[in-house]
FIVEX-813382 format. One record per residue: residue number from 0; residue in three letters; chain; x, y, z of N, C-alpha, C in turn. Coordinates in steps of 0.05 Angstrom, whole numbers, always signed. Example, Ala and Ser with C-alpha at 12.3 -4.5 7.8 and 13.67 -1.06 7.14 Angstrom:
! residues 2
<site><num>0</num><residu>Ala</residu><chaine>A</chaine><n_px>+264</n_px><n_py>-114</n_py><n_pz>+156</n_pz><ca_px>+246</ca_px><ca_py>-90</ca_py><ca_pz>+156</ca_pz><c_px>+264</c_px><c_py>-66</c_py><c_pz>+156</c_pz></site>
<site><num>1</num><residu>Ser</residu><chaine>A</chaine><n_px>+257</n_px><n_py>-45</n_py><n_pz>+142</n_pz><ca_px>+273</ca_px><ca_py>-21</ca_py><ca_pz>+143</ca_pz><c_px>+258</c_px><c_py>+1</c_py><c_pz>+157</c_pz></site>
END
This chain:
! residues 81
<site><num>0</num><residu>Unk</residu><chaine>A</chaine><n_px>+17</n_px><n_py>-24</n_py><n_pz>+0</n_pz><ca_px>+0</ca_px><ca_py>+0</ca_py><ca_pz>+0</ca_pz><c_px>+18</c_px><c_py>+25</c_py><c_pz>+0</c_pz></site>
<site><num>1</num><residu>Unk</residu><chaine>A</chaine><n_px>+10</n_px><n_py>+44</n_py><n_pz>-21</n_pz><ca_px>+22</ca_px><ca_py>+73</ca_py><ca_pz>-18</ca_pz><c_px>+13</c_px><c_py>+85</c_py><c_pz>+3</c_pz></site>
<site><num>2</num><residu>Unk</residu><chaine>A</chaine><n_px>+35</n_px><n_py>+107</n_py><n_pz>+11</n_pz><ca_px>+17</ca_px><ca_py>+130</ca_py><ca_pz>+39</ca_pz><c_px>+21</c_px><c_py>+160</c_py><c_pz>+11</c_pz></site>
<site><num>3</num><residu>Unk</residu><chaine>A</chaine><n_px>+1</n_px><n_py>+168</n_py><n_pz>+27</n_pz><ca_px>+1</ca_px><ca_py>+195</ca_py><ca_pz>+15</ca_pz><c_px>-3</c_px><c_py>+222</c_py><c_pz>+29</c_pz></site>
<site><num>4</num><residu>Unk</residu><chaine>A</chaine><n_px>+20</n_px><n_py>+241</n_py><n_pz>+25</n_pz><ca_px>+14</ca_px><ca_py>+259</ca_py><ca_pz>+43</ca_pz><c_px>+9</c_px><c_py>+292</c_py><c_pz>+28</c_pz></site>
<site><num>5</num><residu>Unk</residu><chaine>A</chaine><n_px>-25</n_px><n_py>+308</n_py><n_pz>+35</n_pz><ca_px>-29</ca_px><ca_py>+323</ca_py><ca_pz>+25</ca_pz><c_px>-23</c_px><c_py>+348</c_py><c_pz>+27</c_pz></site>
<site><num>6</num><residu>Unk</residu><chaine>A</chaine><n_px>-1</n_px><n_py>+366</n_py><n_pz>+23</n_pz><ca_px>+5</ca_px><ca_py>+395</ca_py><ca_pz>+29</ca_pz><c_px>-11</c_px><c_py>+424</c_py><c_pz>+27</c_pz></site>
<site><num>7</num><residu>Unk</residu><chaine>A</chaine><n_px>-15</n_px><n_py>+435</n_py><n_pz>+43</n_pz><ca_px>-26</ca_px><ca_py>+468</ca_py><ca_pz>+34</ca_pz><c_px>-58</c_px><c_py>+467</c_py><c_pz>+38</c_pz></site>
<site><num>8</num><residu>Unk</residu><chaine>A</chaine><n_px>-76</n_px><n_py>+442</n_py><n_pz>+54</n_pz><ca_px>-93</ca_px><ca_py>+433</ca_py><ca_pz>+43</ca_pz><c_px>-114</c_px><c_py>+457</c_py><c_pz>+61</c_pz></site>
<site><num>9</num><residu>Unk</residu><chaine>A</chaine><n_px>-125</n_px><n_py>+477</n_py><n_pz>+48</n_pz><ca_px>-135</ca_px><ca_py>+495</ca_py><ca_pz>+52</ca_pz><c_px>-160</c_px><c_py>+486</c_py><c_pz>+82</c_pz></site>
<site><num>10</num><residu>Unk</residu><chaine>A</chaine><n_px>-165</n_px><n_py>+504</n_py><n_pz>+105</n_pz><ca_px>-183</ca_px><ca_py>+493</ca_py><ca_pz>+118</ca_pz><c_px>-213</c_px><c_py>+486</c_py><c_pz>+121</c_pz></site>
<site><num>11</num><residu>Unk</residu><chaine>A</chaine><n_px>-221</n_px><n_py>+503</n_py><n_pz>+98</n_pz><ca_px>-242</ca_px><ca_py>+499</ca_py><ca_pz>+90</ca_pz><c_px>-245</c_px><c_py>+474</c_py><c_pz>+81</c_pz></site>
<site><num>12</num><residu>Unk</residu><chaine>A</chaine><n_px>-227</n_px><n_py>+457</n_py><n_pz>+56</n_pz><ca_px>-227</ca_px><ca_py>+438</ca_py><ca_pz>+51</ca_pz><c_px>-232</c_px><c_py>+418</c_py><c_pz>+71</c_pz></site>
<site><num>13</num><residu>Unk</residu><chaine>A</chaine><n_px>-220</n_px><n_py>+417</n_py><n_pz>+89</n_pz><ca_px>-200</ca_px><ca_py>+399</ca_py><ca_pz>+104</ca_pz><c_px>-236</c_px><c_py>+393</c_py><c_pz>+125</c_pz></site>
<site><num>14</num><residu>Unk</residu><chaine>A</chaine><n_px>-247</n_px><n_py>+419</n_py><n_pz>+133</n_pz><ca_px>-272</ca_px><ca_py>+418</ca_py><ca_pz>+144</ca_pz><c_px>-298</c_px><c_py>+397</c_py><c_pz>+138</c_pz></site>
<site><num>15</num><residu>Unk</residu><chaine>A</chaine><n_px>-293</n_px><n_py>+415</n_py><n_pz>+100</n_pz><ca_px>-319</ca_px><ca_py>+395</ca_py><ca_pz>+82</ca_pz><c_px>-311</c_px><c_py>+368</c_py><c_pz>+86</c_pz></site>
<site><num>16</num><residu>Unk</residu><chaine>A</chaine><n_px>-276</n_px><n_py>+356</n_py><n_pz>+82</n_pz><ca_px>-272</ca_px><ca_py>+328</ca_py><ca_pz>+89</ca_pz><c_px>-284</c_px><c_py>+324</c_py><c_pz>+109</c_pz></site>
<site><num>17</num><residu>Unk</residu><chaine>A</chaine><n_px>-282</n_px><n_py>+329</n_py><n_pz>+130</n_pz><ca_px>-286</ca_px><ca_py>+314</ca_py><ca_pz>+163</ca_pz><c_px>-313</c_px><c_py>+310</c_py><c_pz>+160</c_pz></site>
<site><num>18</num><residu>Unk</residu><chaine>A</chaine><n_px>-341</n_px><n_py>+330</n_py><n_pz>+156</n_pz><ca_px>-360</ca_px><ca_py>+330</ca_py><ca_pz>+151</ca_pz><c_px>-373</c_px><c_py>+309</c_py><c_pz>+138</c_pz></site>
<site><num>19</num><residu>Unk</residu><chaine>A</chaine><n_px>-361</n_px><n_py>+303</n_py><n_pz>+111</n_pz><ca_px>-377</ca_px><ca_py>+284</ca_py><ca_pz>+86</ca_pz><c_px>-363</c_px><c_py>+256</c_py><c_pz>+104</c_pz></site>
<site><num>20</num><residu>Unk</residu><chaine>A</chaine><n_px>-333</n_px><n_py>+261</n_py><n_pz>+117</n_pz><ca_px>-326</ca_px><ca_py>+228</ca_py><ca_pz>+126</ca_pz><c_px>-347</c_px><c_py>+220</c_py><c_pz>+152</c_pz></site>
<site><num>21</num><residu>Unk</residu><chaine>A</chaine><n_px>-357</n_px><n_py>+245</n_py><n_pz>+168</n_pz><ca_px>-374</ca_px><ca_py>+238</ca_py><ca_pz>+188</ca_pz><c_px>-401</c_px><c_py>+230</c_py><c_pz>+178</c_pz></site>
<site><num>22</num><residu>Unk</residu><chaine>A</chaine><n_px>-405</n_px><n_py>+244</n_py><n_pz>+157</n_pz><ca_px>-441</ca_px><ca_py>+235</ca_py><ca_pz>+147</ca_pz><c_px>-440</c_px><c_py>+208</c_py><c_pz>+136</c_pz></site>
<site><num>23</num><residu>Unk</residu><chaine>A</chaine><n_px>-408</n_px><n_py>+198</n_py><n_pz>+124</n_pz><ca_px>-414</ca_px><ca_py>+166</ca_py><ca_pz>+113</ca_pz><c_px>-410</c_px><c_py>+146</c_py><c_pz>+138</c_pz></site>
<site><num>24</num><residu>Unk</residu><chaine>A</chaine><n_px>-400</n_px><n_py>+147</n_py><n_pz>+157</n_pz><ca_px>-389</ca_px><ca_py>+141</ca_py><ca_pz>+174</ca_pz><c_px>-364</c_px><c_py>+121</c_py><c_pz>+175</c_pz></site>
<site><num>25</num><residu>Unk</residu><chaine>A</chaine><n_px>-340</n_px><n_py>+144</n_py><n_pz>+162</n_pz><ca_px>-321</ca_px><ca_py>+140</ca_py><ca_pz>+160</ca_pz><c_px>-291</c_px><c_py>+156</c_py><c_pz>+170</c_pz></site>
<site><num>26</num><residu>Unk</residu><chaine>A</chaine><n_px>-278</n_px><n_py>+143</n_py><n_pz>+169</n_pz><ca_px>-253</ca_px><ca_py>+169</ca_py><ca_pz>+178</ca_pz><c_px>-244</c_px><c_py>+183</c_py><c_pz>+160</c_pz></site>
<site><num>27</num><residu>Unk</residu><chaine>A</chaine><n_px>-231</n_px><n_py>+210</n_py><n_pz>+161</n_pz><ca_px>-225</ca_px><ca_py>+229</ca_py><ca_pz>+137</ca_pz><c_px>-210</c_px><c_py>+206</c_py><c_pz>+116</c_pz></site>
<site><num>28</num><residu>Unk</residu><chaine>A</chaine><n_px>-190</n_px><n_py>+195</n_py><n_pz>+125</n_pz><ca_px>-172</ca_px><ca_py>+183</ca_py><ca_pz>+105</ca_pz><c_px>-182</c_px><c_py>+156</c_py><c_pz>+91</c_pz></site>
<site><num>29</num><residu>Unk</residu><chaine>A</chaine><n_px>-211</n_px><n_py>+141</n_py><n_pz>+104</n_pz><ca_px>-223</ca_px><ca_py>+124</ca_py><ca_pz>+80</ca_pz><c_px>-238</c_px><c_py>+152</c_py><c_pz>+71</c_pz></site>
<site><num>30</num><residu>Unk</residu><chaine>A</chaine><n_px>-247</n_px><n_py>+164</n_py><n_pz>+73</n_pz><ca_px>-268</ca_px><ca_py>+192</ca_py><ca_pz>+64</ca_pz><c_px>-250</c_px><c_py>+194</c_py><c_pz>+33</c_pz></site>
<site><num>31</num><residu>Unk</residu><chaine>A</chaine><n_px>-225</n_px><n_py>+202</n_py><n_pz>+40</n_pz><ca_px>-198</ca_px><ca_py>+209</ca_py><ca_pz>+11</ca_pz><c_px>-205</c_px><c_py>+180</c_py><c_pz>-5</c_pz></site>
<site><num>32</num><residu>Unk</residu><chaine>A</chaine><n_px>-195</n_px><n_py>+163</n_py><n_pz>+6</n_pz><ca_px>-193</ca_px><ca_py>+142</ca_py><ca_pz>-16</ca_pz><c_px>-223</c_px><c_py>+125</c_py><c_pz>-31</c_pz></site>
<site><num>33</num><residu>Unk</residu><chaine>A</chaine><n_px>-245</n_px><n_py>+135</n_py><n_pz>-14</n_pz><ca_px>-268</ca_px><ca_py>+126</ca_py><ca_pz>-32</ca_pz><c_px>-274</c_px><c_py>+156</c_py><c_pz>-51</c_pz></site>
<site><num>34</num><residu>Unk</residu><chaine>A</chaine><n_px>-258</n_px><n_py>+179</n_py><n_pz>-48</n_pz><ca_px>-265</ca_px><ca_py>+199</ca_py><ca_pz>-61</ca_pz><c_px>-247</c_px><c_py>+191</c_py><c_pz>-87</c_pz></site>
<site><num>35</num><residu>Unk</residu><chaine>A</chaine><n_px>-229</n_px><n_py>+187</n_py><n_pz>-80</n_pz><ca_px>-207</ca_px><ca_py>+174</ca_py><ca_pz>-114</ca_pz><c_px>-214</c_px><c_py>+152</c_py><c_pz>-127</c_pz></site>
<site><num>36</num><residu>Unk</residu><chaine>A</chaine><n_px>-227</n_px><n_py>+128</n_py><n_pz>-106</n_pz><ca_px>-230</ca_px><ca_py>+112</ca_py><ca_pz>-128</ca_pz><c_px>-255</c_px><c_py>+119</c_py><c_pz>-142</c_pz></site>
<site><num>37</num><residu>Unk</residu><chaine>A</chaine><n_px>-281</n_px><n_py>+133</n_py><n_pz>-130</n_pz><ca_px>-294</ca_px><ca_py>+145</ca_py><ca_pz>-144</ca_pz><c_px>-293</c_px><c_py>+162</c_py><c_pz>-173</c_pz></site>
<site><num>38</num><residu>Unk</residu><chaine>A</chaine><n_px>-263</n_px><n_py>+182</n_py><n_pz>-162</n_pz><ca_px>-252</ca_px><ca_py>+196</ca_py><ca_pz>-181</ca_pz><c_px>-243</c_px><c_py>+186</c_py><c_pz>-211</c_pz></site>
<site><num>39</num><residu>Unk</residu><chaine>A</chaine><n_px>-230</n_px><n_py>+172</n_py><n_pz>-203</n_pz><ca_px>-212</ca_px><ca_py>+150</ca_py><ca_pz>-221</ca_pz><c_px>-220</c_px><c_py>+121</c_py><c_pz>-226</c_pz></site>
<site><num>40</num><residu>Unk</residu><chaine>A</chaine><n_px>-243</n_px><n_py>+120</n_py><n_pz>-239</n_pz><ca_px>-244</ca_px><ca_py>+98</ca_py><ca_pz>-249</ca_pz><c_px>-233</c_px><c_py>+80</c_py><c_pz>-276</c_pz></site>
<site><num>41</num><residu>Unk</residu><chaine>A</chaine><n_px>-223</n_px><n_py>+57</n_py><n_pz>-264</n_pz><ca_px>-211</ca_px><ca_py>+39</ca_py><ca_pz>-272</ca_pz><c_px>-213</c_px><c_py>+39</c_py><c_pz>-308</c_pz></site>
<site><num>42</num><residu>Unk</residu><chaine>A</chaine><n_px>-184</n_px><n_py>+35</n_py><n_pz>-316</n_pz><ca_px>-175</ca_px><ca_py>+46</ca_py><ca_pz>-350</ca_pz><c_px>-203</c_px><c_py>+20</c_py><c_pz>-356</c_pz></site>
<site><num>43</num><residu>Unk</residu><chaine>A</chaine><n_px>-206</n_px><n_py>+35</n_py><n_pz>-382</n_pz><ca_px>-229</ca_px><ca_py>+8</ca_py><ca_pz>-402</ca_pz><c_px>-207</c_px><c_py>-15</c_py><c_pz>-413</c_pz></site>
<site><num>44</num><residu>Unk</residu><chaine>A</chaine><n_px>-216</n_px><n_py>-31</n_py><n_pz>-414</n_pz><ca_px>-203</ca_px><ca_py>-60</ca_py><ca_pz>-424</ca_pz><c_px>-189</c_px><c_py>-60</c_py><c_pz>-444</c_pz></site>
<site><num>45</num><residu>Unk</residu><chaine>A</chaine><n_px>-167</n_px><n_py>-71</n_py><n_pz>-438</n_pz><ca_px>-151</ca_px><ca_py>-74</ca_py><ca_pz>-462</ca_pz><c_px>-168</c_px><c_py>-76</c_py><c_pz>-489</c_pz></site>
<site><num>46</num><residu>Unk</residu><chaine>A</chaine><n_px>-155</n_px><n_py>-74</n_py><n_pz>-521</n_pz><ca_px>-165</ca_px><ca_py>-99</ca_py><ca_pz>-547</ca_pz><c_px>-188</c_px><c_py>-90</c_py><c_pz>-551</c_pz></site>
<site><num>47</num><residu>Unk</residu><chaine>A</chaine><n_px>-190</n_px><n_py>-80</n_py><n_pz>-568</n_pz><ca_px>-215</ca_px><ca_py>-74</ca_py><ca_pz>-593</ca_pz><c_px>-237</c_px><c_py>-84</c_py><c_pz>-592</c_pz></site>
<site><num>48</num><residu>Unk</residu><chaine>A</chaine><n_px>-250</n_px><n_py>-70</n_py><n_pz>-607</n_pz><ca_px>-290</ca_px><ca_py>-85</ca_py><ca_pz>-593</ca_pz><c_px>-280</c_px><c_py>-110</c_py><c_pz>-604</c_pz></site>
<site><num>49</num><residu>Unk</residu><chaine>A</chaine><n_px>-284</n_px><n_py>-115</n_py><n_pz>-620</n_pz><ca_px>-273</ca_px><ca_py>-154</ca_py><ca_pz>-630</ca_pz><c_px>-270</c_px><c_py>-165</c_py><c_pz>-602</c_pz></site>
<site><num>50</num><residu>Unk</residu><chaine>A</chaine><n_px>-243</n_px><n_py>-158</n_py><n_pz>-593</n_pz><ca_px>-235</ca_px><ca_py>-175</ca_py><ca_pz>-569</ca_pz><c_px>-260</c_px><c_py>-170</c_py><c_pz>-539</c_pz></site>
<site><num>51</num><residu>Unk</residu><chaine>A</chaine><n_px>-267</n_px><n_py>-153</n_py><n_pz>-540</n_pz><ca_px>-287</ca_px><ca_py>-150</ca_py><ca_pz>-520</ca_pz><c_px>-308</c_px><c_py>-154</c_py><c_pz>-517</c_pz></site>
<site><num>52</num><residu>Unk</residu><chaine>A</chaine><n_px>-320</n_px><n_py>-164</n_py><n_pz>-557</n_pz><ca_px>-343</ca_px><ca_py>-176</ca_py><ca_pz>-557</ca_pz><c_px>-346</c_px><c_py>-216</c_py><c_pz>-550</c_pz></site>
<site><num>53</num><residu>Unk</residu><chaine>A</chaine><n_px>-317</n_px><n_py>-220</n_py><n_pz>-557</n_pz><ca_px>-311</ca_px><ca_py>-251</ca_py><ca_pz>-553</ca_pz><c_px>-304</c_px><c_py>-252</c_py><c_pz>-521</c_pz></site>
<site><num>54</num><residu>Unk</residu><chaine>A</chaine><n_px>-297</n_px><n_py>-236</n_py><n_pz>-502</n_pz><ca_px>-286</ca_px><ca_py>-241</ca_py><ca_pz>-474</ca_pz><c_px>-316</c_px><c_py>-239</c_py><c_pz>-473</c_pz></site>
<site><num>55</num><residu>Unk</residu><chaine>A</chaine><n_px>-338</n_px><n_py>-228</n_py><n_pz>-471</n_pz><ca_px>-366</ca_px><ca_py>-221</ca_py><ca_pz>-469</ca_pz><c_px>-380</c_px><c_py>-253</c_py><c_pz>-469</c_pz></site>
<site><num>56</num><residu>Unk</residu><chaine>A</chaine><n_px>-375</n_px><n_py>-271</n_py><n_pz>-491</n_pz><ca_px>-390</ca_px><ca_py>-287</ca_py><ca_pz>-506</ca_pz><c_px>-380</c_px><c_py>-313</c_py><c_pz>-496</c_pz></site>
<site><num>57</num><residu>Unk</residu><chaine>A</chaine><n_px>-342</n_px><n_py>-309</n_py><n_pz>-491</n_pz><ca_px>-335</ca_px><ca_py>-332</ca_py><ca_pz>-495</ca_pz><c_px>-350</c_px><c_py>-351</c_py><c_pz>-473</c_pz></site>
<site><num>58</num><residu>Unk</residu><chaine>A</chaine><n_px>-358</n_px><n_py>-353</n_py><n_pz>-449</n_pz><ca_px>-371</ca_px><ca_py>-368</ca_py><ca_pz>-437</ca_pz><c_px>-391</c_px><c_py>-387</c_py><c_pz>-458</c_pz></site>
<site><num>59</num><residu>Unk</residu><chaine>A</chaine><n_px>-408</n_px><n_py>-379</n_py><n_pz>-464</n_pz><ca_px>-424</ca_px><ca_py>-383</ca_py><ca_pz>-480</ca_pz><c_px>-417</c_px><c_py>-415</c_py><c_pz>-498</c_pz></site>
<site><num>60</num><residu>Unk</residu><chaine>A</chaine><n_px>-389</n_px><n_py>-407</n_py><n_pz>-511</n_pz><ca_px>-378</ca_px><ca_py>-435</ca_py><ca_pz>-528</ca_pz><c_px>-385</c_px><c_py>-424</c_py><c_pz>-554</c_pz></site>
<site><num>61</num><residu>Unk</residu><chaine>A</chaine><n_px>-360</n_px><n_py>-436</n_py><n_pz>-577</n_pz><ca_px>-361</ca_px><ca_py>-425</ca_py><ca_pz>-602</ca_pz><c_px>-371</c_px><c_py>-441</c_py><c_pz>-621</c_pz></site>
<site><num>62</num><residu>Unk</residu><chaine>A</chaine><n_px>-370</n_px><n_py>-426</n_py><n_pz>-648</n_pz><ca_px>-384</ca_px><ca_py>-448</ca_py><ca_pz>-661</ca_pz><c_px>-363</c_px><c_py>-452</c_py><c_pz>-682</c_pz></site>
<site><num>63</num><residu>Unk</residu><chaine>A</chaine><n_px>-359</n_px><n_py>-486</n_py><n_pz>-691</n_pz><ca_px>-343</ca_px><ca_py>-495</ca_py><ca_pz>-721</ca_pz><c_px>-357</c_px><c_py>-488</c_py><c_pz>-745</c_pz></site>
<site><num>64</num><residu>Unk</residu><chaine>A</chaine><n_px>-349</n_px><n_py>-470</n_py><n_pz>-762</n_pz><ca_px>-348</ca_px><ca_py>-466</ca_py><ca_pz>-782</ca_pz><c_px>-330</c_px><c_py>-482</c_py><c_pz>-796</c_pz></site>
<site><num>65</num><residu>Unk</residu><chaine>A</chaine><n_px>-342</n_px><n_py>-493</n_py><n_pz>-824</n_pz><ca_px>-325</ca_px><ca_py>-511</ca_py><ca_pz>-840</ca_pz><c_px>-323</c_px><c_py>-487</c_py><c_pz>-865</c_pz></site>
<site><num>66</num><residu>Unk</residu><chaine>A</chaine><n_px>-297</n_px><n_py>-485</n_py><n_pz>-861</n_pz><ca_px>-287</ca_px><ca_py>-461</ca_py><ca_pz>-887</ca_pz><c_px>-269</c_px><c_py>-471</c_py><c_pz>-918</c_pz></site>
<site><num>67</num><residu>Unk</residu><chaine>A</chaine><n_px>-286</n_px><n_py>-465</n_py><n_pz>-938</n_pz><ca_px>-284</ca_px><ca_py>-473</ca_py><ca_pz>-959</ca_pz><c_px>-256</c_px><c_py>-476</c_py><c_pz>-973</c_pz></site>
<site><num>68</num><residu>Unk</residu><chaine>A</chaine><n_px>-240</n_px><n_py>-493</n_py><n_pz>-988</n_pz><ca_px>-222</ca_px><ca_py>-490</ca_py><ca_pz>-994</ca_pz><c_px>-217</c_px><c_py>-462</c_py><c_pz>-1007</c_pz></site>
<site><num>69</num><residu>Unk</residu><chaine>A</chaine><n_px>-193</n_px><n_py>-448</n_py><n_pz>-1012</n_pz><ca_px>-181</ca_px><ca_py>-425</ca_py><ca_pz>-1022</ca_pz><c_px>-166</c_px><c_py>-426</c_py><c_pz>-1053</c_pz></site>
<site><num>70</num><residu>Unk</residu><chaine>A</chaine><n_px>-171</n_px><n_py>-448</n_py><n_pz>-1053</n_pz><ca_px>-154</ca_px><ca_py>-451</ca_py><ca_pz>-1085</ca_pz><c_px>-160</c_px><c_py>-442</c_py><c_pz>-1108</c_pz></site>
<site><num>71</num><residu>Unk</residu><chaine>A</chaine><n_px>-180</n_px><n_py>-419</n_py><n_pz>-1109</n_pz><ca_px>-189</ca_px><ca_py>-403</ca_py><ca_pz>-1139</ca_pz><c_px>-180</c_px><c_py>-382</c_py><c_pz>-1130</c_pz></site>
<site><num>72</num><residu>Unk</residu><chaine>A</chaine><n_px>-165</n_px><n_py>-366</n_py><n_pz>-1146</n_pz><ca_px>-158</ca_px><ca_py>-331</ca_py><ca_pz>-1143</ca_pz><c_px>-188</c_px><c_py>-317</c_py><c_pz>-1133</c_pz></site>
<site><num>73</num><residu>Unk</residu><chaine>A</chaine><n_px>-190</n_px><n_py>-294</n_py><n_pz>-1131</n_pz><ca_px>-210</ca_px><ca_py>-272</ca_py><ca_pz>-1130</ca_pz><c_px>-212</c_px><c_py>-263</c_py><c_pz>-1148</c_pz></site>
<site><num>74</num><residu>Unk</residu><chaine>A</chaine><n_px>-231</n_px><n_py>-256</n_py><n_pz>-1166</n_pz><ca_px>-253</ca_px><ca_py>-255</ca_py><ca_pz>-1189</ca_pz><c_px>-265</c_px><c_py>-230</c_py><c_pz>-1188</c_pz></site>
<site><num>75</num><residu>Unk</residu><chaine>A</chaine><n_px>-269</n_px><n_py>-223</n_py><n_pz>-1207</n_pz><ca_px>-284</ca_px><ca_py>-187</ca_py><ca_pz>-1205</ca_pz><c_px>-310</c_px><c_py>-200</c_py><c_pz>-1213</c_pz></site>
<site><num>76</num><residu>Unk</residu><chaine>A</chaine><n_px>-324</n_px><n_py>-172</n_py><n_pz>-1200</n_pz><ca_px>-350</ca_px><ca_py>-179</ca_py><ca_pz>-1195</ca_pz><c_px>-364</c_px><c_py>-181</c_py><c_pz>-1228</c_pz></site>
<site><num>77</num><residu>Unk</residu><chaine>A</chaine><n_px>-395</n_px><n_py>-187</n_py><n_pz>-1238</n_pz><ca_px>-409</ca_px><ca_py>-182</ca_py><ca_pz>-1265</ca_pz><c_px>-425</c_px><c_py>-173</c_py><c_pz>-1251</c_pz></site>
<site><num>78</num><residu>Unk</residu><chaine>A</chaine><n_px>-429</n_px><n_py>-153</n_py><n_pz>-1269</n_pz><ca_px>-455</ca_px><ca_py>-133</ca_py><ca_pz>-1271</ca_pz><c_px>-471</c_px><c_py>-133</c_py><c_pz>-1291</c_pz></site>
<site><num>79</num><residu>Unk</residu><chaine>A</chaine><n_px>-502</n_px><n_py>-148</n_py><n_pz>-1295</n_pz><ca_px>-517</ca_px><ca_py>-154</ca_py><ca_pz>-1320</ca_pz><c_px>-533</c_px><c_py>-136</c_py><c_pz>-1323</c_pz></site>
<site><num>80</num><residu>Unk</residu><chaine>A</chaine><n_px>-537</n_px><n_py>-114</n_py><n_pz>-1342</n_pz><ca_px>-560</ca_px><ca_py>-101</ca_py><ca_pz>-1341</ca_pz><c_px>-579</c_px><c_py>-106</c_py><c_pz>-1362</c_pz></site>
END
C-alpha cells in the first residue's frame, strides 16, 4: 500500500472532508480514498470491440465453421443489365 501525504490543504477543505467522512461514517482518510476511487475509475479493457465482444461471449462456447477451400484466385465482380 502507498501512503500519501497532502500539502497546503486549505481549511475549509480539510472541514468539508471531516464532515462528508462523518455523514458516511467513516474516517477522513477512508473519506480520501473512496473519493479517488470514485474519481478514477478503472482504465477500459484492453483490445478492440472484436476482443471484448468474444471475452463477453466466450462463456457461452463457439461455433465450427467448416471453411471452404481457397484454391481459386478472387474474381471481379459481373454486372448484367
Amino acid at each position: 500500500m502507498a501512503a500519501l501525504t497532502i500539502r497546503n490543504l486549505d481549511d475549509e477543505t480539510k472541514a468539508r472532508l471531516r464532515v462528508s467522512a462523518a455523514r458516511h461514517g467513516r474516517s477522513m482518510e477512508a473519506e480520501v480514498r473512496a473519493i479517488l476511487k470514485e474519481a478514477l475509475p478503472a482504465p477500459p479493457p484492453a483490445g478492440g470491440l472484436g476482443s471484448r465482444i468474444h471475452a463477453r461471449f466466450a462463456a457461452v462456447g463457439g461455433v465450427d465453421i467448416a471453411l471452404p477451400d481457397r484454391r481459386e484466385g478472387a474474381r471481379a465482380a459481373t454486372f448484367e443489365t
